[in-house]
VOZA-883258 format. One record per residue (C-alpha): residue in one letter; x, y, z. Coordinates in steps of 0.05 Angstrom, whole numbers, padded with zeros to 5 digits, always signed. Layout:
// residues N
AXYZ ...
// end
This chain:
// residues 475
X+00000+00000+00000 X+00029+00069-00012 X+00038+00116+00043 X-00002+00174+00054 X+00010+00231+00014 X+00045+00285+00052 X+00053+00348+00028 X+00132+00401+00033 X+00112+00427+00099 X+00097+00362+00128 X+00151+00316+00098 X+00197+00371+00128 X+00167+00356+00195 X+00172+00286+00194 X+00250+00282+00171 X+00275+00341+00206 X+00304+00349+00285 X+00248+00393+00315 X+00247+00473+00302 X+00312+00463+00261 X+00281+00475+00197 X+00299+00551+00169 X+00268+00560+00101 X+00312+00600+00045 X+00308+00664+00014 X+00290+00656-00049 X+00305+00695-00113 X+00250+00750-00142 X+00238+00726-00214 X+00203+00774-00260 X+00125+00770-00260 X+00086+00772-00330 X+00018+00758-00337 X-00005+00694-00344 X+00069+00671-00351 X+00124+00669-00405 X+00076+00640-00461 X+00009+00686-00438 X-00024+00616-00422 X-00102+00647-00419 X-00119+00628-00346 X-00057+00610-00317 X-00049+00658-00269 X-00121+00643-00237 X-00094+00569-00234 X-00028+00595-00195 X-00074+00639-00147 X-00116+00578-00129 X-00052+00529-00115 X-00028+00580-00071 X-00097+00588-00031 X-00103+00512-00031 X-00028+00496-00006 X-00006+00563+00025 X+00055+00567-00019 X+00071+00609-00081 X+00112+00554-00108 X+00119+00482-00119 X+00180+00475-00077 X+00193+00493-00003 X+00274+00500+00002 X+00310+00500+00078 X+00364+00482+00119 X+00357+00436+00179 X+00382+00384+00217 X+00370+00312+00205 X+00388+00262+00259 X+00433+00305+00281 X+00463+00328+00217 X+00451+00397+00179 X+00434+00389+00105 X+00401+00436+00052 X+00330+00408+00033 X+00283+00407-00031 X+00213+00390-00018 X+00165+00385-00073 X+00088+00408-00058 X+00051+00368-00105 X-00019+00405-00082 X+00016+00464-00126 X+00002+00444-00198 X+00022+00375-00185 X+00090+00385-00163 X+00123+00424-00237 X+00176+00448-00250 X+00172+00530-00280 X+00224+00580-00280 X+00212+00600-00216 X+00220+00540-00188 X+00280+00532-00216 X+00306+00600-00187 X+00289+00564-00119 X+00325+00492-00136 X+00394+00536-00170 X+00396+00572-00103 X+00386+00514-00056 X+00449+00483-00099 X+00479+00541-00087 X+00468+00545-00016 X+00496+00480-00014 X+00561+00490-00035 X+00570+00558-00006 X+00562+00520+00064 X+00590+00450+00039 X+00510+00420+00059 X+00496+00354+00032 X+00432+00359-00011 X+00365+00321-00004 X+00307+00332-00050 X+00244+00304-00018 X+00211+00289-00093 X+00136+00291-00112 X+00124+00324-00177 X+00094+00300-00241 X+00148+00335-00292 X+00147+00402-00332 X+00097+00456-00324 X+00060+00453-00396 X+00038+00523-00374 X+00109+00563-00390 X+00121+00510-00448 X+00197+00491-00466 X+00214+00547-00418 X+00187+00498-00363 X+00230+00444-00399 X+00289+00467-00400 X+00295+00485-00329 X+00323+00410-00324 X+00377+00432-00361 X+00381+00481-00305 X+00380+00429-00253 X+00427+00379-00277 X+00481+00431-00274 X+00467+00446-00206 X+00463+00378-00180 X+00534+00364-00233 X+00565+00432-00196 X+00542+00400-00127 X+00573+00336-00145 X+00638+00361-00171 X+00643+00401-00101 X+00643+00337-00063 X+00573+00336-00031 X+00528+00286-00032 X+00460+00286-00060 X+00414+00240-00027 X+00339+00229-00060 X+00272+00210-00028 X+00215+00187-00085 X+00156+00205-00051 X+00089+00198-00095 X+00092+00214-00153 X+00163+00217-00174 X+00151+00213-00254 X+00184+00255-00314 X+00238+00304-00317 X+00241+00310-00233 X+00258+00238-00228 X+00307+00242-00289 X+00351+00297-00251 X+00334+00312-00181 X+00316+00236-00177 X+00354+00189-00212 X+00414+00238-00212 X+00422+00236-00143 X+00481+00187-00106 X+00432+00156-00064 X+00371+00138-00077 X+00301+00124-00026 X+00230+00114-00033 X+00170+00108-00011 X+00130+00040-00009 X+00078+00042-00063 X+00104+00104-00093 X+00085+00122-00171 X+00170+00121-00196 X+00185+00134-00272 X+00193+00180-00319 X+00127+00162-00361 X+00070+00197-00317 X+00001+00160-00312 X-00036+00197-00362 X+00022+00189-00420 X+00044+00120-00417 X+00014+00065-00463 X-00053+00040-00443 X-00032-00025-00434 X+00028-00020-00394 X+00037-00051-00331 X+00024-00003-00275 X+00067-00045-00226 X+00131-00029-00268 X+00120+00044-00248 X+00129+00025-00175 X+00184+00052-00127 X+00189-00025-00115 X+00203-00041-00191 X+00246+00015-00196 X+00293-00015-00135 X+00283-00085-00173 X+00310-00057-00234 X+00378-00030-00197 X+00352+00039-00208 X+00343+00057-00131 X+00376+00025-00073 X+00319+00014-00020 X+00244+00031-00006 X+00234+00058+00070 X+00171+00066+00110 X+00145+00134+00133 X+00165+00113+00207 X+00235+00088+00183 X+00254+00151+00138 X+00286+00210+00182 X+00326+00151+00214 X+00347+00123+00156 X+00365+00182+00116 X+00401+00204+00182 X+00448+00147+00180 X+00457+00156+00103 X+00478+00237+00117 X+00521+00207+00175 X+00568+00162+00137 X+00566+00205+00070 X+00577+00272+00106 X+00619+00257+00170 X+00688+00289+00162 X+00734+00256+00137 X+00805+00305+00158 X+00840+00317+00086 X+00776+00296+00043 X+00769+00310-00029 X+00730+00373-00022 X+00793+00400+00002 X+00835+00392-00059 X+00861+00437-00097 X+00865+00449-00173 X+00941+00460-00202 X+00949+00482-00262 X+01009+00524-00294 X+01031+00540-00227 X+00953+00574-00213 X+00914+00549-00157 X+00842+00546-00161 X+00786+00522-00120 X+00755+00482-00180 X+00742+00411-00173 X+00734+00393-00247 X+00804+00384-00270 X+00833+00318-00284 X+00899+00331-00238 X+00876+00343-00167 X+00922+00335-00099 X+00897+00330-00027 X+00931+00372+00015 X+00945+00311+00059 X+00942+00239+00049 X+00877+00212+00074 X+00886+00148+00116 X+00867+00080+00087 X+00817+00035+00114 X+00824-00006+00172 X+00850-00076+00152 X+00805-00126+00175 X+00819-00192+00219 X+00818-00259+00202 X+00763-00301+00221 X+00782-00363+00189 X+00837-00410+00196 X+00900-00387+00218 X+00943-00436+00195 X+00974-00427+00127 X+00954-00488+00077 X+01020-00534+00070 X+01000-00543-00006 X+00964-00509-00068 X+00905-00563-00056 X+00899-00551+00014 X+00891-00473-00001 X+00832-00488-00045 X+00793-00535-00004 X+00802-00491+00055 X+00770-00425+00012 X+00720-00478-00020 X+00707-00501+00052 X+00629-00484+00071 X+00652-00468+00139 X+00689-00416+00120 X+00670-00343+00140 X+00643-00300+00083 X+00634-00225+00072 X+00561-00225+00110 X+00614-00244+00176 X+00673-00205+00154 X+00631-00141+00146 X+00586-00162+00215 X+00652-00151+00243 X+00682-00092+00218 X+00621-00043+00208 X+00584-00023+00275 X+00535+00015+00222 X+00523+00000+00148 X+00478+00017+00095 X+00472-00015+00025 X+00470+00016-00041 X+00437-00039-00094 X+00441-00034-00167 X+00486-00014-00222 X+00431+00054-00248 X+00430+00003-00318 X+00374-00044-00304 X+00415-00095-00260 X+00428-00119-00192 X+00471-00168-00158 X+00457-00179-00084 X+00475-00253-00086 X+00544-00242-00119 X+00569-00173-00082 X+00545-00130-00029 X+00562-00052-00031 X+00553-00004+00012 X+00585+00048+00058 X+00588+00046+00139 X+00625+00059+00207 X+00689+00028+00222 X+00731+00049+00288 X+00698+00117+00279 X+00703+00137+00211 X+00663+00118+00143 X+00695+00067+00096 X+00662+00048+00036 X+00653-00029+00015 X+00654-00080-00039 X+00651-00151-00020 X+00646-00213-00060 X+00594-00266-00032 X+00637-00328-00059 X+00587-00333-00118 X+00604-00320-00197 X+00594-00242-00201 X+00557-00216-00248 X+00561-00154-00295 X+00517-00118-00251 X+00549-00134-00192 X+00616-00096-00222 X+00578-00047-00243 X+00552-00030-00177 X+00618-00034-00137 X+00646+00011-00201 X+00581+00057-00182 X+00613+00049-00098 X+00680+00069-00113 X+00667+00129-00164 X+00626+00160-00109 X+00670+00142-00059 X+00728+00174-00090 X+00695+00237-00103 X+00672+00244-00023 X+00741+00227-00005 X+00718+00158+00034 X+00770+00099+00036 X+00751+00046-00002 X+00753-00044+00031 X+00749-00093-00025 X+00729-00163+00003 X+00756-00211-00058 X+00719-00278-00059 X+00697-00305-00118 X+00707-00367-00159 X+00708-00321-00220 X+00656-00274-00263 X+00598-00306-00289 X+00610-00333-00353 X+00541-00356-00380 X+00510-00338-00440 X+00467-00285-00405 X+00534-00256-00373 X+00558-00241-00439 X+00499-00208-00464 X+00498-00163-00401 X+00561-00138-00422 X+00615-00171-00370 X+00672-00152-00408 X+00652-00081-00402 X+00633-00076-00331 X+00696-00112-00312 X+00747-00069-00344 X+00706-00006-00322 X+00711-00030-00247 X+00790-00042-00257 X+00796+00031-00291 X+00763+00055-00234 X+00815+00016-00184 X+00867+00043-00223 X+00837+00123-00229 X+00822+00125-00150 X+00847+00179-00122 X+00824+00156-00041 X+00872+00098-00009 X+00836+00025-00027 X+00852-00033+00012 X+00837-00104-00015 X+00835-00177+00042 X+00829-00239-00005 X+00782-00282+00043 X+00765-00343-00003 X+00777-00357-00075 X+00807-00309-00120 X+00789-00333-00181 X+00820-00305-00245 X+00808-00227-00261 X+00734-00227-00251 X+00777-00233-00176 X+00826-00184-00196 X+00781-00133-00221 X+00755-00118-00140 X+00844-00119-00127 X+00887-00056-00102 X+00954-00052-00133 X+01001-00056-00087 X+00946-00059-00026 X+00924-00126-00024 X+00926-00167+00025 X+00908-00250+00044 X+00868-00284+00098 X+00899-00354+00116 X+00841-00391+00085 X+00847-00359+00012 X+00882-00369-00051 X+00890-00322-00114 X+00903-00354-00178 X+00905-00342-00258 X+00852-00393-00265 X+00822-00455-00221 X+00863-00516-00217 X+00824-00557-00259 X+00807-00509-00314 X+00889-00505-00314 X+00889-00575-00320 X+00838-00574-00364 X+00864-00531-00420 X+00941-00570-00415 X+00904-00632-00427 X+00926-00665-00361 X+00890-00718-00327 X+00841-00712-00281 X+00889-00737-00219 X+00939-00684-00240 X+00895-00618-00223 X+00929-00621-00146 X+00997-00625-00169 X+00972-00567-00222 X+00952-00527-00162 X+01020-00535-00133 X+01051-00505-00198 X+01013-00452-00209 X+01034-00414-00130 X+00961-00395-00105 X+00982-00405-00030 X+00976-00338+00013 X+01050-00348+00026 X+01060-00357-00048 X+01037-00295-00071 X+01076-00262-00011 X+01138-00287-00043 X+01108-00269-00113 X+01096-00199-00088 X+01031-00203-00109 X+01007-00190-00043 X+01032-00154+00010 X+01016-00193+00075 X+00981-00245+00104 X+00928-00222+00155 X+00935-00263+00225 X+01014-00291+00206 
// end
């Protein structure tokens, strides 16, 4: 069932700390009658909104404080011409961006709108334009953009303030895509147009209850906001011996180095294997902690983001997500121990991109047998998604540390791997390819894949030697 439909002033209420909430000043716009396009009638239809809501646009813009944290919010009246975007209300959203940045404020738009305001024609339109630089100016600065999908969320507001944002929440039951009811085809399927199907599709990362919200969203402005000492928003632009305060060049330097991620303990075996077998059975070994125990241990907080924003998800084969660890936020990738699929390295891709721009250390849990190499696989595009998750390894500019806790199998292992960073659990191996496809492809005999396993130097102590990893956690 959806939730009730609130409108700004009371969404504010329910996700804001009490009597925190300061609303904006916003920008005088010019004032022609009935609007840019002297739509007969539409400045009766303006006059009536405003009796029937109390506001004189269609979003309410403030600071406050939620669960304890200040951030800049958007919150879309939908009693005011169902939510549109105008020029004026783009005056508001520029200066709430604006705002933002001035004070380095995360930014939440509370959505409920149902798209462009036909009234001021391609005017209205092109105030997403508008938008998306904000929100791409917001972004470069280093502050995140956190959504909530209230109903609806359809057309241009969910294709920028929406779907652009880092993280994205909705409401149970709430109307999400960008065809609105009254312009999709007849026979569509309604339920496809669900906040549900939307977080189905990879395209949001949870649905939250009314009574969950402010504490959720608090947690997410928590671990995406906390300072982090010598951050990214701190850097510097060099250029030519100039310094600028511009975060869009491809050369940036933190003024310090920001400290790496904690590495995490073993919680497996801790004896080394005495052969190349032996360190595959014990990774292969059921009893063997996985990433739902490593990251139990680690994280006294955690939230998830699911989906790669390209129609996939893979919660079986990798969890993602960012959360607390000995005080400070660490973002996290972690292999279940399952094939991973495209989507799943598009997501932790997705992780470490925004990591990297809000200056969070980045913990890679390798486990994997290898990527998923079905038929479907390859028509999802694994290839891609795997060497865009090792360019963006290779392109972070935030410390990321890598613990090999099962198998490491082949580079759909190596993908998730730091350079120079990684380091072994006791009851892992990393390895070119499995045993017995090694043995496989020289032709050997069946009997032979353990001796192949000694060859090929997958042992944590191995790759030590190899300098292929730097340590071995617990020895």
């Amino acid at each position: 069932m959806p939730e009730p439909r609130l409108s700004a002033r009371e969404i504010l209420t329910l996700v804001t700390d009490a009597s925190t909430f300061a609303e904006l000043p916003y920008p005088a716009g010019e004032s022609r009658p009935d609007g840019p396009l002297a739509w007969q009638g539409y400045d009766a239809s303006r006059a009536r909104a405003a009796e029937r809501t109390g506001e004189t646009e269609s979003v309410v813009c403030g600071t406050a404080r939620v669960a304890g944290t200040q951030a800049v919010l958007i919150a879309f009246e939908f009693g005011f011409l169902g939510g549109s975007l105008g020029e004026r209300t783009g005056d508001r959203l520029e200066a709430a961006h604006g705002h933002a940045r001035a004070h380095r404020l995360p930014v939440v738009p509370l959505v409920a709108t149902g798209g462009s305001r036909m009234q001021e024609g391609m005017l209205a339109l092109t105030q997403l334009q508008r938008v998306a630089r904000q929100s791409a100016l917001t972004r470069e600065a280093g502050l995140p953009q956190i959504a909530v999908l209230r109903d609806p969320t359809t057309g241009g507001g969910w294709a920028t303030l929406g779907a652009g944002a880092d993280v994205i929440l909705a409401l149970p039951g709430a109307q999400v895509g960008f065809a609105g009811s009254r312009v999709r085809p007849q026979d569509a399927d309604p339920t496809a147009y669900t906040a549900e199907a939307q977080v189905t599709a990879g395209a949001a990362d949870a649905v939250v209850p009314l009574t969950e919200l402010r504490e959720t969203l608090g947690l997410w402005l928590r671990l995406l906001s906390a300072p982090r000492g010598a951050g990214l928003h701190h850097m510097r632009l060099r250029r030519g011996g100039a310094t600028s305060h511009n975060t869009t060049a491809d050369a940036i330097r933190p003024n310090a180095p920001l400290p790496a991620a904690p590495l995490p303990s073993a919680l497996g075996a801790q004896e080394l294997p005495t052969t190349g077998w032996d360190a595959v059975q014990q990774a292969r070994s059921p009893r063997r902690p996985r990433a739902h125990a490593y990251l139990d241990a680690y994280f006294t907080h955690r939230a998830a983001i699911h989906g790669d924003r390209c129609g996939g998800t893979d919660t079986e084969g990798i969890l993602c997500g960012f959360g607390t660890a000995q005080g400070r936020t660490v973002a996290y990738a972690a292999q279940t121990g399952t094939p991973t699929r495209p989507a799943g390295y598009r997501t932790a891709t997705r992780l470490i991109r925004l990591a990297d721009r809000l200056g969070i250390p980045v913990l890679t849990l390798v486990d994997t047998p290898g990527a998923a190499n079905d038929a479907e696989a390859e028509r999802q595009g694994a290839g891609a998604a795997i060497a865009e998750l090792f360019g963006a390894v290779a392109a972070a500019r935030v410390p990321v540390t890598t613990l090999v806790i099962g198998e490491g199998g082949s580079g759909g292992a190596l993908a998730l791997a730091a350079p120079g960073s990684t380091w072994a659990t006791p009851d892992s191996y990393f390895s070119v390819i499995a045993p017995e496809l090694a043995a496989a492809i020289l032709k050997r005999p069946a009997e032979e894949v353990e001796a192949t396993a000694g060859q090929l130097r997958i042992r944590p102590q191995d790759l030590v030697e190899l300098g292929v990893i730097r340590g071995v956690v617990g020895c």
